[in-house]
gemmi code that builds the backbone of each chain (N, CA, C; Angstrom):
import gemmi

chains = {
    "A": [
        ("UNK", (-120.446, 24.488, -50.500), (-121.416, 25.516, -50.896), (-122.825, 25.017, -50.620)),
        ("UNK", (-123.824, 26.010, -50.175), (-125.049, 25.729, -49.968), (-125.832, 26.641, -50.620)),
        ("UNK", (-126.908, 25.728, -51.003), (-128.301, 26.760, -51.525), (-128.794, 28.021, -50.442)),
        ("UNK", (-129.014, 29.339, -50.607), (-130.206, 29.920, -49.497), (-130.675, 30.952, -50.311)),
        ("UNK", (-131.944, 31.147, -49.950), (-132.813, 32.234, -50.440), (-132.637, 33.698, -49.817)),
        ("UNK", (-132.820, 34.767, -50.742), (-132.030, 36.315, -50.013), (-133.475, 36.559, -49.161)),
        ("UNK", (-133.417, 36.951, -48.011), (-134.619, 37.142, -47.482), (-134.436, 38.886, -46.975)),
        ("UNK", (-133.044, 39.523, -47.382), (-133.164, 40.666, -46.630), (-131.521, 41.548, -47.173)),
        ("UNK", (-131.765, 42.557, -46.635), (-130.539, 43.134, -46.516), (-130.226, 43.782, -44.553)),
        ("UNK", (-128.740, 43.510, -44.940), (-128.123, 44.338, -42.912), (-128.168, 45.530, -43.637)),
        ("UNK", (-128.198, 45.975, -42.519), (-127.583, 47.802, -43.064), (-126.729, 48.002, -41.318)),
        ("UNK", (-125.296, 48.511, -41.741), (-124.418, 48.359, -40.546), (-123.517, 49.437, -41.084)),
        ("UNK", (-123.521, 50.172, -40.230), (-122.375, 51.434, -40.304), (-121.083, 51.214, -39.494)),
        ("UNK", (-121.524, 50.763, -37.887), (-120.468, 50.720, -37.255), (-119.870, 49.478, -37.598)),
        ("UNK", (-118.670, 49.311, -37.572), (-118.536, 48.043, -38.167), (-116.623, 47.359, -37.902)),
        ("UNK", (-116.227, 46.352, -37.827), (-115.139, 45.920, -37.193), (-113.720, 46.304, -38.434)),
        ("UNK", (-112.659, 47.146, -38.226), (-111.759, 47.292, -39.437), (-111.794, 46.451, -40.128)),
        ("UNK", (-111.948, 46.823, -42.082), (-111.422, 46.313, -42.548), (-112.877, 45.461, -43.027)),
        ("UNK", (-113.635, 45.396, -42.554), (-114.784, 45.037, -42.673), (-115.918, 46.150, -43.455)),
        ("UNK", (-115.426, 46.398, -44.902), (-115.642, 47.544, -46.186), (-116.195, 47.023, -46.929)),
        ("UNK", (-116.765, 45.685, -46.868), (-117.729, 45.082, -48.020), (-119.208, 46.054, -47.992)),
        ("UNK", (-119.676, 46.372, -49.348), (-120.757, 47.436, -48.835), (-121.989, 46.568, -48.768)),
        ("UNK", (-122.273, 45.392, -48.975), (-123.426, 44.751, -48.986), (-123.513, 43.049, -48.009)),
        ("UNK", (-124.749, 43.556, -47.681), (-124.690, 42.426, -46.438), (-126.054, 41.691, -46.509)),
        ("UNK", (-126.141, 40.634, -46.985), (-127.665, 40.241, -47.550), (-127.977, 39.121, -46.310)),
        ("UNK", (-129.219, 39.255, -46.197), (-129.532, 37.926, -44.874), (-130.061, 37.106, -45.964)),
        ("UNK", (-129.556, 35.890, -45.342), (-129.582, 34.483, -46.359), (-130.746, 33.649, -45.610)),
        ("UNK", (-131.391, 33.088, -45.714), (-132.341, 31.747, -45.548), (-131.567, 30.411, -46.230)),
        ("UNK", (-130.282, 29.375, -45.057), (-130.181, 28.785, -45.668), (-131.013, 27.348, -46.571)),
        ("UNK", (-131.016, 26.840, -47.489), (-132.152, 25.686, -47.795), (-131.085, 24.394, -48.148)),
        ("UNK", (-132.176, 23.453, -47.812), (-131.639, 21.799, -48.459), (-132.189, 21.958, -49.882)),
        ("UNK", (-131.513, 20.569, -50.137), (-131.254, 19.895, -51.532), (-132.907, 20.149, -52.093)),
        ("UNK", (-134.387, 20.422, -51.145), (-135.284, 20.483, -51.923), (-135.723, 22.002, -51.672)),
        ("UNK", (-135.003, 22.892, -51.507), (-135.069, 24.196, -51.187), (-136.218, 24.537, -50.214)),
        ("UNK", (-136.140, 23.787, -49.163), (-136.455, 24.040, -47.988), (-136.042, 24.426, -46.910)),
        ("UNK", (-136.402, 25.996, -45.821), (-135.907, 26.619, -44.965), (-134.786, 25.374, -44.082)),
        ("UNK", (-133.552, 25.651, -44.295), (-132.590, 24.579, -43.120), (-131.910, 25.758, -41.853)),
        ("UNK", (-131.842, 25.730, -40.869), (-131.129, 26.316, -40.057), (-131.385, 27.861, -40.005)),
        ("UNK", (-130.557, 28.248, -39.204), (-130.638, 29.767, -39.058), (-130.380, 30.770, -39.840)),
        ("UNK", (-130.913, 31.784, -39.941), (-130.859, 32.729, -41.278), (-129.214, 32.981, -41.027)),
        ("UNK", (-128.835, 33.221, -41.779), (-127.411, 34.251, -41.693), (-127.071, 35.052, -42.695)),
        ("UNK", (-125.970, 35.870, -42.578), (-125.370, 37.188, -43.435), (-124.544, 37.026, -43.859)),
        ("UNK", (-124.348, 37.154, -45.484), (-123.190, 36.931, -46.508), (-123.236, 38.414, -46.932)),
        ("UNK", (-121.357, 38.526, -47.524), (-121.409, 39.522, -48.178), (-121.834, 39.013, -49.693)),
        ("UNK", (-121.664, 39.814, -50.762), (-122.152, 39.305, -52.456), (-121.296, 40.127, -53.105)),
        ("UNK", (-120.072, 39.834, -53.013), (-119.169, 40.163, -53.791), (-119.246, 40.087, -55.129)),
        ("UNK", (-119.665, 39.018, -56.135), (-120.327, 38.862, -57.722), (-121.093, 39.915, -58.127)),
        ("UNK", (-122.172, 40.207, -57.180), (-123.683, 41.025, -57.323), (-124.435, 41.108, -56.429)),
        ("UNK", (-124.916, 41.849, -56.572), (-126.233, 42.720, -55.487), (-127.593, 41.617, -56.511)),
        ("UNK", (-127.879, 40.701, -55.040), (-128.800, 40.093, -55.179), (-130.139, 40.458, -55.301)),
        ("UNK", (-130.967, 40.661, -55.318), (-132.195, 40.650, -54.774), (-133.422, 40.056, -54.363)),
        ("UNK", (-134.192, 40.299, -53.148), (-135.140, 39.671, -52.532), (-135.985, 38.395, -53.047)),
        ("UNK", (-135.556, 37.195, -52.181), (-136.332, 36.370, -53.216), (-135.547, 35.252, -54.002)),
        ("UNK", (-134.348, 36.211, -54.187), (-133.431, 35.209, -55.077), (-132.792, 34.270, -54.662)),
        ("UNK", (-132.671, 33.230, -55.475), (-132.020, 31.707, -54.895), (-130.473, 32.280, -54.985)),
        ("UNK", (-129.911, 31.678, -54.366), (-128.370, 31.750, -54.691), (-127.380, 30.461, -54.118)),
        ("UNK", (-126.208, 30.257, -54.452), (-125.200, 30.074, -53.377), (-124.212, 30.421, -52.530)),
        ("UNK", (-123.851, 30.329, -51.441), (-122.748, 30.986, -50.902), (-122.136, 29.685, -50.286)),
        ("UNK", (-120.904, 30.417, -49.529), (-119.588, 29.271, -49.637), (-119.408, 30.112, -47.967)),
        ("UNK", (-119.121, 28.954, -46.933), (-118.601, 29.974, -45.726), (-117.244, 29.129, -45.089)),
        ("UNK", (-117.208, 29.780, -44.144), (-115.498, 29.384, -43.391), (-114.636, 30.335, -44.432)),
        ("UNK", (-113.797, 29.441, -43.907), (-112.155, 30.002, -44.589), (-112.345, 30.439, -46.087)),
        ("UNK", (-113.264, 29.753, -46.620), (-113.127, 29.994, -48.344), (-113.772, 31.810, -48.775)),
        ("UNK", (-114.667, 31.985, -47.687), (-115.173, 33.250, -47.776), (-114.464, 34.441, -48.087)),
        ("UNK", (-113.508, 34.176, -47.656), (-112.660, 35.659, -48.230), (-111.674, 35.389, -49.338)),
        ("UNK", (-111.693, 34.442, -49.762), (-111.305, 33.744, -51.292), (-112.289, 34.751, -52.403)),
        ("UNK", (-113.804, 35.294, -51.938), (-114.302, 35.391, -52.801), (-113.596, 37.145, -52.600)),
        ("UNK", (-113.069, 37.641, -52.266), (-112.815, 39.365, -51.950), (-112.099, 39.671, -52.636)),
        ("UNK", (-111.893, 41.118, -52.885), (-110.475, 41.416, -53.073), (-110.034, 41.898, -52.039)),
        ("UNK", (-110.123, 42.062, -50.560), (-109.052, 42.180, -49.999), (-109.194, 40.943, -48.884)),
        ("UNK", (-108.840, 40.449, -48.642), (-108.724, 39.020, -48.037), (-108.875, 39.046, -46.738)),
        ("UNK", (-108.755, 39.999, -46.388), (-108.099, 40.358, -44.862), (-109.762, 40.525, -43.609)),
        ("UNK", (-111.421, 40.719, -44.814), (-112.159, 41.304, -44.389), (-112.279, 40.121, -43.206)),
        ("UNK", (-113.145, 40.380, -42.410), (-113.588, 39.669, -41.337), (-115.052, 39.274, -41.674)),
        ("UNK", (-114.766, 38.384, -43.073), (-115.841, 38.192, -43.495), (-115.808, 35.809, -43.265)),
        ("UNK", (-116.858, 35.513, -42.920), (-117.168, 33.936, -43.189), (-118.533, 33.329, -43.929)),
        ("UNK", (-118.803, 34.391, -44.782), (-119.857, 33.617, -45.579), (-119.774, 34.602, -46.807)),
        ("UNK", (-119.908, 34.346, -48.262), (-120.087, 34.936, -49.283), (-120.934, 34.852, -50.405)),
        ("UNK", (-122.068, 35.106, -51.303), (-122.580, 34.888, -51.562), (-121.629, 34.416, -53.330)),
        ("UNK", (-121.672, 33.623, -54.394), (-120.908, 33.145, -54.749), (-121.807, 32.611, -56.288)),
        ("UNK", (-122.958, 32.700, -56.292), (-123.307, 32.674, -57.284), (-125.261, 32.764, -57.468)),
        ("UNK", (-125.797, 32.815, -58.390), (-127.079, 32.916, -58.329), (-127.554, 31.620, -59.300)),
        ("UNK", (-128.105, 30.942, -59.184), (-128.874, 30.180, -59.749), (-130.332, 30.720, -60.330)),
        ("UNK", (-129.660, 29.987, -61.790), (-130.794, 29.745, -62.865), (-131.787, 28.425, -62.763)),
        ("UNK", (-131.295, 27.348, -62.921), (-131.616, 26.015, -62.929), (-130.867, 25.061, -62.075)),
        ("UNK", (-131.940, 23.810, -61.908), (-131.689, 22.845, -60.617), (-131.802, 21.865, -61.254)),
        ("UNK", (-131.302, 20.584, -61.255), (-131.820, 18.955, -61.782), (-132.249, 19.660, -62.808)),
        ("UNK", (-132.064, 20.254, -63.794), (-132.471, 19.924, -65.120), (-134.134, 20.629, -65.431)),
        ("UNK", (-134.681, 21.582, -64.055), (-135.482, 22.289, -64.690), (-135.086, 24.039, -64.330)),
        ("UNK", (-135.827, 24.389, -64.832), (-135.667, 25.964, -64.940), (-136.110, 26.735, -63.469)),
        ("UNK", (-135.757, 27.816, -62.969), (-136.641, 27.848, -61.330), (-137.859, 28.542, -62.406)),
        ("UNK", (-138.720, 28.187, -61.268), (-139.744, 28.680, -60.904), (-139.757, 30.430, -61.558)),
        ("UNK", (-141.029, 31.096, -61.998), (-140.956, 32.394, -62.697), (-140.907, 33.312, -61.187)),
        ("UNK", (-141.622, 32.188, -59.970), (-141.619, 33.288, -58.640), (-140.213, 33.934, -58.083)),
        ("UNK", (-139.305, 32.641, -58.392), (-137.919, 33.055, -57.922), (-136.620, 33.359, -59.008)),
        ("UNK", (-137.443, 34.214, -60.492), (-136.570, 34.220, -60.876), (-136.500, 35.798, -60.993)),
        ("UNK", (-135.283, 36.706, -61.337), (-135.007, 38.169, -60.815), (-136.233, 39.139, -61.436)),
        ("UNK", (-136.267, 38.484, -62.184), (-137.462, 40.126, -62.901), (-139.093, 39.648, -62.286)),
        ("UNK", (-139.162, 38.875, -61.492), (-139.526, 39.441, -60.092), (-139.983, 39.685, -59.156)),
        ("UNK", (-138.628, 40.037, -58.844), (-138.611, 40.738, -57.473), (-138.672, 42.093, -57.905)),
        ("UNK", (-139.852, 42.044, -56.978), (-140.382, 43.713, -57.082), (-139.288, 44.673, -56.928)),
        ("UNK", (-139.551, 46.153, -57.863), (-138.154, 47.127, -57.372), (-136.598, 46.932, -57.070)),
        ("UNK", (-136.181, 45.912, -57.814), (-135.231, 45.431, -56.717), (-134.446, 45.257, -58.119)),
        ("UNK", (-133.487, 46.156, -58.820), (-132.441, 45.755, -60.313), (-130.920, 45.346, -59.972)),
        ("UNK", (-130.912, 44.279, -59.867), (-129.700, 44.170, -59.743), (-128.084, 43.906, -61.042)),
        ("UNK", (-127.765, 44.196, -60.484), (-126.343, 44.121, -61.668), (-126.380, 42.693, -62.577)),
        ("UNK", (-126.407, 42.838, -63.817), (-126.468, 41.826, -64.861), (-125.504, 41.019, -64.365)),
        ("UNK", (-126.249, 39.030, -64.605), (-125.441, 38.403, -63.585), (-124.672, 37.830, -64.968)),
        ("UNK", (-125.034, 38.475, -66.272), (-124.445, 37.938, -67.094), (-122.589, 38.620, -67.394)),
        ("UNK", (-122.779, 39.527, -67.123), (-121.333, 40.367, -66.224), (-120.783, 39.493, -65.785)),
        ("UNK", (-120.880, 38.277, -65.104), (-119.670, 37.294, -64.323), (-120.114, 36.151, -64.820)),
        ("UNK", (-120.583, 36.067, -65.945), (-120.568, 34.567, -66.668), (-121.731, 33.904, -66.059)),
        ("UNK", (-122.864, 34.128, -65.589), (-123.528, 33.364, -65.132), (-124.227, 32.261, -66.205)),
        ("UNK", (-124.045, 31.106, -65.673), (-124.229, 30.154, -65.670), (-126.240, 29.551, -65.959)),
        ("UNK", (-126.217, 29.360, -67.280), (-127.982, 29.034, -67.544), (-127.803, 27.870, -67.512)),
        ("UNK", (-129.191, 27.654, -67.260), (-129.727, 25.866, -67.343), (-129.948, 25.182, -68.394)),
        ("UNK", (-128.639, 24.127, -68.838), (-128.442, 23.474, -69.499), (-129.687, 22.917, -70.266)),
        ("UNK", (-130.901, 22.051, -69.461), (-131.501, 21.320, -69.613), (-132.613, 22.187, -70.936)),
        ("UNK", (-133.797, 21.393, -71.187), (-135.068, 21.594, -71.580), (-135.617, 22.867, -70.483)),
        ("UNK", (-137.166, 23.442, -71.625), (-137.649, 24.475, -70.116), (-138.738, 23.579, -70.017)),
        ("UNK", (-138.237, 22.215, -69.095), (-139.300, 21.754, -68.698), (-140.507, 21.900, -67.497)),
        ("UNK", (-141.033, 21.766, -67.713), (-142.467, 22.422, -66.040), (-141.001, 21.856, -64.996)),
        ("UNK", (-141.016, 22.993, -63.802), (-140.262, 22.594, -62.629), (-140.671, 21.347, -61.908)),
        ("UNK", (-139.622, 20.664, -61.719), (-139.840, 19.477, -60.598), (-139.287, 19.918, -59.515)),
        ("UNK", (-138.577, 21.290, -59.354), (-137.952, 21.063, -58.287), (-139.277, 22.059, -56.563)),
        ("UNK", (-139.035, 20.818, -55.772), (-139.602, 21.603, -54.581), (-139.188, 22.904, -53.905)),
        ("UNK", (-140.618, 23.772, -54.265), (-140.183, 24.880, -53.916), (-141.131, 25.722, -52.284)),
        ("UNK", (-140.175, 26.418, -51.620), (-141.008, 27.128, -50.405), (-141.950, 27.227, -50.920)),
        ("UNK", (-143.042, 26.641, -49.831), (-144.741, 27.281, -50.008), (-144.691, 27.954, -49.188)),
        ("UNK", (-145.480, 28.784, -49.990), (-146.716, 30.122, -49.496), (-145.752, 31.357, -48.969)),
        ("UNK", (-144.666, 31.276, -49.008), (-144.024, 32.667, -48.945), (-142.914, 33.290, -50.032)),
        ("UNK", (-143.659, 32.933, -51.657), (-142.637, 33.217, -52.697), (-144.521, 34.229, -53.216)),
        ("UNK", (-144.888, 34.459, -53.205), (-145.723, 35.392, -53.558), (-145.785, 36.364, -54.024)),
        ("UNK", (-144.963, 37.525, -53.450), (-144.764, 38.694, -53.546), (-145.512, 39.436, -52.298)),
        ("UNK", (-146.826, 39.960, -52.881), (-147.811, 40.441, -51.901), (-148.762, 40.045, -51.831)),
    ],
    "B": [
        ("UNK", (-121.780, 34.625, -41.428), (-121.995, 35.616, -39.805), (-123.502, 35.437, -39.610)),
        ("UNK", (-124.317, 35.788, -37.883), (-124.997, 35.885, -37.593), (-125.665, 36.946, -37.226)),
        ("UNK", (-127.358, 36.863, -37.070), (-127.881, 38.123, -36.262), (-128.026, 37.725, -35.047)),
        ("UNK", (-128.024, 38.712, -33.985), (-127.869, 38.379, -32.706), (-127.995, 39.333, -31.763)),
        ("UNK", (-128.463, 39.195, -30.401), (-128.443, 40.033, -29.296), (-127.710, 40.364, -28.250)),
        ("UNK", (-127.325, 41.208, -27.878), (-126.091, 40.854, -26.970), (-126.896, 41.083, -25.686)),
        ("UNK", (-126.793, 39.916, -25.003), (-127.434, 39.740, -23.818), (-126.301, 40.628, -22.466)),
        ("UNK", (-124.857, 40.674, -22.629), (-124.420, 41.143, -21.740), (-123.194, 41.127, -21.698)),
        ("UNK", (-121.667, 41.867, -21.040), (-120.655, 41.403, -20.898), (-120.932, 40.270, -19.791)),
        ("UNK", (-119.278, 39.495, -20.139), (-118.778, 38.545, -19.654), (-117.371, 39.342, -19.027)),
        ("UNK", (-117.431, 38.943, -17.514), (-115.642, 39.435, -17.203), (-115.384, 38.347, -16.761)),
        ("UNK", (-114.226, 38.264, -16.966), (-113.218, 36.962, -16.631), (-111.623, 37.870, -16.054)),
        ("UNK", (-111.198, 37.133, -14.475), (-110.062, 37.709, -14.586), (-109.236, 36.611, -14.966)),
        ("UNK", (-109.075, 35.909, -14.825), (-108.444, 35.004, -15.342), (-108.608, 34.097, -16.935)),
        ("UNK", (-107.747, 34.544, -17.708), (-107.804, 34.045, -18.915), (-106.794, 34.052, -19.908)),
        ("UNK", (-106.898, 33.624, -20.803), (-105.425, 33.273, -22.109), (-105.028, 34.825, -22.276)),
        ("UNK", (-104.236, 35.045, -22.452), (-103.054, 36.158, -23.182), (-103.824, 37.007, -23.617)),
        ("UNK", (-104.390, 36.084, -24.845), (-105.060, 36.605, -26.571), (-106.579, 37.716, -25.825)),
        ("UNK", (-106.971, 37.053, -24.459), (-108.149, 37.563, -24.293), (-108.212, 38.748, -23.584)),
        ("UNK", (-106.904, 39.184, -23.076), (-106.531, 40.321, -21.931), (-107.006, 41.763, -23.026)),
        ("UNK", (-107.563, 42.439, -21.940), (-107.680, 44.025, -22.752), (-108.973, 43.873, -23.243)),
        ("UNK", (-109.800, 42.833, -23.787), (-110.928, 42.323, -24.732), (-112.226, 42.772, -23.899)),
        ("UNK", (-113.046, 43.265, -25.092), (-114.320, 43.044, -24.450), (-114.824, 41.434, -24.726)),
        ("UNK", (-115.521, 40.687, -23.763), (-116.297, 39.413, -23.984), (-117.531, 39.832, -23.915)),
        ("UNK", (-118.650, 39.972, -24.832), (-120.313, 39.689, -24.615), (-120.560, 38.324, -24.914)),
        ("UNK", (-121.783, 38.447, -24.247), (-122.404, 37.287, -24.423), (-123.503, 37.443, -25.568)),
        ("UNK", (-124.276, 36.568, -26.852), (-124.825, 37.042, -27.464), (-125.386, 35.934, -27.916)),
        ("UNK", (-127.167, 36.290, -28.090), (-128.203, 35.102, -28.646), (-128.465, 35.484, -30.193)),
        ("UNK", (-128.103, 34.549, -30.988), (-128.329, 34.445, -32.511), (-129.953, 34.356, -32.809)),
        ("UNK", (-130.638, 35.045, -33.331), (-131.818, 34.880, -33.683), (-132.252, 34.311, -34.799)),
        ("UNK", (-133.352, 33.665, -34.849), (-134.174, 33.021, -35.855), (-134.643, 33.834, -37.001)),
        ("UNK", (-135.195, 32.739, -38.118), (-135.717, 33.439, -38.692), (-136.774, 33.970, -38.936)),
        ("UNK", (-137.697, 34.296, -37.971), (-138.861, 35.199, -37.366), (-138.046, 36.663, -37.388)),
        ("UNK", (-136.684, 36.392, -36.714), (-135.910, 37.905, -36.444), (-136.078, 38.011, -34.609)),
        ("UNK", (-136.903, 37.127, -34.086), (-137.135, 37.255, -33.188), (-136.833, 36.229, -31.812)),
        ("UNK", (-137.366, 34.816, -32.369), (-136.725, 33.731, -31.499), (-135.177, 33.775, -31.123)),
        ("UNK", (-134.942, 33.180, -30.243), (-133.311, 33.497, -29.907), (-133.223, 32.114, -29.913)),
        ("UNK", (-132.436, 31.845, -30.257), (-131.563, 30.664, -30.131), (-130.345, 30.243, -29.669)),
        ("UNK", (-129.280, 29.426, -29.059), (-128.595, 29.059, -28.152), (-127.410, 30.097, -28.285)),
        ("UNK", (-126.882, 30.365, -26.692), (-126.052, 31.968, -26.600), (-124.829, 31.065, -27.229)),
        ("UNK", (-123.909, 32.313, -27.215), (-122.212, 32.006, -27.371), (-121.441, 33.091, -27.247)),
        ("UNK", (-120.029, 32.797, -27.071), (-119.750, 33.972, -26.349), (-118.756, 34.737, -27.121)),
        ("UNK", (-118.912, 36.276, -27.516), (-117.899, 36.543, -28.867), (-117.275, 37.805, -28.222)),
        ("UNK", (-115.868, 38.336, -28.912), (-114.935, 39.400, -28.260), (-115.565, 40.499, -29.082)),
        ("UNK", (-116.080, 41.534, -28.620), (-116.448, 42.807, -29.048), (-115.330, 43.356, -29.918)),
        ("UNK", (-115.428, 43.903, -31.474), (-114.721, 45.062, -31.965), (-115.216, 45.829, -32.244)),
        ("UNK", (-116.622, 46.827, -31.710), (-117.203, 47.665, -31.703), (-117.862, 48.116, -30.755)),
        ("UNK", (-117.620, 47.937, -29.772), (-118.295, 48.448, -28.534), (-119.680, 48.505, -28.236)),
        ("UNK", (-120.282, 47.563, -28.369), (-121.473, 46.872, -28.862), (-121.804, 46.974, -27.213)),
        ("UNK", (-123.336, 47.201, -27.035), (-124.115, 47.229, -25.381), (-125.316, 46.352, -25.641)),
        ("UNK", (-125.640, 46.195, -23.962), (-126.536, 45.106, -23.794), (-127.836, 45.187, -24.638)),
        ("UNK", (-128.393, 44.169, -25.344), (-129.709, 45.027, -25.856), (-129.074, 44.791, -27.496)),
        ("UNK", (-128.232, 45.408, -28.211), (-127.741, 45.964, -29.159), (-128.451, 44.830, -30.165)),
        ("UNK", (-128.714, 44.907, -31.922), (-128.607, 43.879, -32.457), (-127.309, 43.560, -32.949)),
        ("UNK", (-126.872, 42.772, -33.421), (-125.448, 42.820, -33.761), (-125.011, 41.929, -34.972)),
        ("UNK", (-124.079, 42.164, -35.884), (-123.639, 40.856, -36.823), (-122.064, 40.310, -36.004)),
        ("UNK", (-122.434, 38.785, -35.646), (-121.551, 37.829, -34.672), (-121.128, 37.171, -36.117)),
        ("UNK", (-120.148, 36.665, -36.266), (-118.792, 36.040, -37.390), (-117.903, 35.240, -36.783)),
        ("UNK", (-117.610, 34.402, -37.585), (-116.159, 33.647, -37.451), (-115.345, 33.704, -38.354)),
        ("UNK", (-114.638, 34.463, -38.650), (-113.729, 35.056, -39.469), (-112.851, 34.318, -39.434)),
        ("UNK", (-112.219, 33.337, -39.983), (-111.038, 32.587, -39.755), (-109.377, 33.404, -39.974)),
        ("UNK", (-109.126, 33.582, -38.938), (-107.434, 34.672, -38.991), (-107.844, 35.761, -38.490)),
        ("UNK", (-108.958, 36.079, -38.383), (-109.326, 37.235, -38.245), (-108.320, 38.090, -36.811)),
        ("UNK", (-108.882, 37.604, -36.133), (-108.706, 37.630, -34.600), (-107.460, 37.840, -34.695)),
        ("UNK", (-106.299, 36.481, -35.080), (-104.858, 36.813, -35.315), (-104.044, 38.164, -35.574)),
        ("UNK", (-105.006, 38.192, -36.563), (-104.116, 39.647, -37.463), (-104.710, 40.720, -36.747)),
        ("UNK", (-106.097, 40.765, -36.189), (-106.256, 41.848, -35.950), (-105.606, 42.453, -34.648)),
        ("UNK", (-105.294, 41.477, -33.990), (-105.053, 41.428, -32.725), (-103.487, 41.664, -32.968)),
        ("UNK", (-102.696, 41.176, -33.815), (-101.570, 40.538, -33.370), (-101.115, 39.927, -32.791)),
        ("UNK", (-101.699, 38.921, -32.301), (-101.449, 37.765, -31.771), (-101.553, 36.463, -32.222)),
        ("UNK", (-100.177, 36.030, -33.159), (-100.629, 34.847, -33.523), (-101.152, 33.626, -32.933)),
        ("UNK", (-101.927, 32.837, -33.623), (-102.341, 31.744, -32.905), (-103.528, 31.947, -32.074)),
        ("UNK", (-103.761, 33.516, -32.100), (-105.350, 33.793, -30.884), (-106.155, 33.059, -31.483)),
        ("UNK", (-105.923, 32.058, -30.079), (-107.886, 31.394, -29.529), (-109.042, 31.888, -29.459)),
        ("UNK", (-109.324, 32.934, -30.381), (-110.758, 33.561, -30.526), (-111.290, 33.171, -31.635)),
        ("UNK", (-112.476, 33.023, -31.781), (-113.092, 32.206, -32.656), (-114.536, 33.203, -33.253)),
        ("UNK", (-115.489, 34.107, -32.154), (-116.649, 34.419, -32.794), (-116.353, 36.118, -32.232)),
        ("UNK", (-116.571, 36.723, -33.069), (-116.265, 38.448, -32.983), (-117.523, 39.110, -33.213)),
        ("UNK", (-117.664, 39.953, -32.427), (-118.583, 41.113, -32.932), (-118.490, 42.150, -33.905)),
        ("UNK", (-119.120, 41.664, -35.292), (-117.943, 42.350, -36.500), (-118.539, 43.726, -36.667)),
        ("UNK", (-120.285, 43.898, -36.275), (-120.711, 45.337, -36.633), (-122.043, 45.362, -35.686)),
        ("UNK", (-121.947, 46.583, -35.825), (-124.089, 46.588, -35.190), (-124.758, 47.706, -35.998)),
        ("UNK", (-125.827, 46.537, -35.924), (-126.821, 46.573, -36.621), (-127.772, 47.400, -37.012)),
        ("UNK", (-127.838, 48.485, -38.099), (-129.279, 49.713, -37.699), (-130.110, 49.566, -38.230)),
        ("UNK", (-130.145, 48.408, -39.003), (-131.767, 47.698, -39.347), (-131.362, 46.578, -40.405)),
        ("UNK", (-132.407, 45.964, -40.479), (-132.802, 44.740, -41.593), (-133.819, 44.931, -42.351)),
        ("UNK", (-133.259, 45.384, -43.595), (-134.473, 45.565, -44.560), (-134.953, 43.793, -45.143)),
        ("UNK", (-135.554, 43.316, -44.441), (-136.980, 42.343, -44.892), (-137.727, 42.330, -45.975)),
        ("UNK", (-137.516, 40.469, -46.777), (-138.275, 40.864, -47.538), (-140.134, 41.550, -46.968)),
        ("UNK", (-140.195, 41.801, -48.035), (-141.789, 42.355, -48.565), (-142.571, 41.289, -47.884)),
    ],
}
model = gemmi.Model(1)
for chain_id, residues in chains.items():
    chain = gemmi.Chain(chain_id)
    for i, (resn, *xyz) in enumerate(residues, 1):
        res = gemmi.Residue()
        res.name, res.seqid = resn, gemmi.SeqId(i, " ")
        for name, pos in zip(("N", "CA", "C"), xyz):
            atom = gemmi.Atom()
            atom.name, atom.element = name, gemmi.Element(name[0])
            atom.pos, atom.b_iso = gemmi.Position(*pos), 0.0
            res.add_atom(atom)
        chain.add_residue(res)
    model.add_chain(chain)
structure = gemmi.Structure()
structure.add_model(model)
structure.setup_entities()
């Protein structure tokens, strides 16, 4: 599993059988200090409808359609959980859901999500500059 | 899966079993500008995807197999949909 930030949504009608997941989020994957790594790519979010901005993880290859209910999609990346907290601090208020502008997504407390154990201590963790802003 | 361009078919007459009947494009994965292209590869069309097109490129593991019926197909990157926009963040 890897960290990436939601930077977008696909919107795709035509589409390969069987391939019925309704949400297709473009990912920004990041390293261990949540910094842009590699090429953007597209997970489905089977858990929840992410929104813009939001940290998450997803899981790809073979395990990807582990996260479905129908197994069969012609899917290799899934989005798999959203992060609250990192090392023991809290994220950042820029990347946390309320917000992202306009954007409500399904209570992540619905699938057990997972809070940060730790203290709400000031973040240590390194975060993207200059494009968590908003506007 | 990836975003990507499909730069063009590929014909081959000569090739594996699994690949007969297939469309092959060729297709550049783009950056995250949305715009840089980055190194091609070559994936079997299941949507009838044209030159130009944007597209979402995948490696579906089995995919190919089942869809095809052909066990064991040596296909690896598919053209799973195309694309009618990318809503961007803000």
């Amino acid at each position: 599993m890897n960290f990436a930030r939601v930077v977008g949504r696909v919107v795709a009608t035509r589409r390969a059988p069987n391939l019925t997941e309704p949400l297709l989020l473009l990912l920004q994957p990041l390293d261990e200090d949540l910094r842009d790594r590699g090429l953007p790519l597209v997970a489905v979010s089977p858990v929840s409808a992410a929104g813009r901005g939001e940290l998450v993880y997803y899981v790809s290859g073979s395990d990807a359609t582990g996260a479905l209910d129908n197994h069969f999609q012609p899917v290799d990346a899934a989005v798999v959980g959203f992060v609250d907290g990192y090392a023991g601090a809290r994220l950042p208020a820029s990347q946390s859901p309320a917000d992202v502008k306009g954007e409500a997504r399904g209570p992540g407390a619905a699938h057990g999500t997972v809070k940060a154990a730790g203290p709400s201590i000031a973040p240590t963790v390194a975060t993207p500059v200059g494009d968590e802003g908003g506007d | 899966m990836l975003l990507a361009r499909v730069r063009g078919p590929v014909s081959s007459s000569v090739h594996h079993p699994a690949y007969a009947g297939r469309s092959l494009q060729c297709v550049v994965p783009l950056g995250a500008d949305g715009e840089r292209e980055h190194g091609g590869l070559l994936a079997v069309d299941m949507v009838g995807a044209g030159r130009g097109d944007l597209v979402l490129v995948g490696q579906p593991p089995g995919y190919a197999a089942k869809a095809f019926a052909f066990p064991d197909a040596p296909i690896r990157s598919l053209i799973l949909a195309i694309i009618d926009r990318v809503e961007r963040e803000a």
